[in-house]
N, C-alpha and C positions, 0 to 999 in steps of 0.2 A: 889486584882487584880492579876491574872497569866499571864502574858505574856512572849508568848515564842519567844527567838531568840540564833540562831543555827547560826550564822557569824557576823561577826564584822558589815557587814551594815544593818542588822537586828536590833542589838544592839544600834547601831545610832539613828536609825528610832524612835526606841523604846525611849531613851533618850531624842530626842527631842521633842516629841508627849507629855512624862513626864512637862519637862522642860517649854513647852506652856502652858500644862492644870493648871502649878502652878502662872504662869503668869509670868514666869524669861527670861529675855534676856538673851544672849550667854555671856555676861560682868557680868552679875549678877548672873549665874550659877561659871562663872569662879572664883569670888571673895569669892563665898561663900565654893568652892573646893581649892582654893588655888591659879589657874591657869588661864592662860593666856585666852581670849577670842581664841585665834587661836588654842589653843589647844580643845577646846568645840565645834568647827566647825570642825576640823579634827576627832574628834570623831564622834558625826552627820554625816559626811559621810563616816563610813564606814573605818576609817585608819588601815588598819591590822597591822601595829606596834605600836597601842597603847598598854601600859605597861596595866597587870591587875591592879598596883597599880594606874596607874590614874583612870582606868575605876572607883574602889572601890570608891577613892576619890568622886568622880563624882556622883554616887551611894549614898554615905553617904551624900551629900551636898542635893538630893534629898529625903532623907529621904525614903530609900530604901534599900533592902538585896539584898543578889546575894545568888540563893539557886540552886545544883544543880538534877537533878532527872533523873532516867530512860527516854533512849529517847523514845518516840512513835514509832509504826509503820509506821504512815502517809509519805506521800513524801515530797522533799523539794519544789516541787510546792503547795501543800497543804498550807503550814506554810504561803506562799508567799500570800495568799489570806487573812490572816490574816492583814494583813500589807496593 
């Protein structure tokens, strides 16, 4: 799976779409991260002060890498069609 996300409600979007397809509620992603259920909803939508260390937590609880690579040419409405 490559998906790309270039802003924290990108990232969100991303996480939660994750977080459904595995079958986890917000309580049950948080427990297996370490973290609070409000802290998994503030992420989902988009909190630009989430720490990178949660996000990673969050990440690892999903059984996922955070890789990062040359950005594209494309625009940032491009990406948004993605999503």
């Amino acid at each position: 799976m490559d998906d790309l996300a270039r802003d924290p409600r990108q990232i969100g979007n991303l996480i939660r779409r994750i977080r459904k397809k595995q079958g986890l509620s917000q309580t049950q992603l948080g427990e297996k991260a370490g973290l609070r259920q409000e802290t998994i909803s503030l992420i989902e939508t988009g909190n630009p002060s989430t720490t990178l260390e949660t996000i990673l937590s969050v990440l690892a609880a999903l059984d996922l890498e955070f890789r990062m690579v040359l950005r594209s040419k494309g625009r940032a409405a491009d990406i948004e069609e993605i999503f």
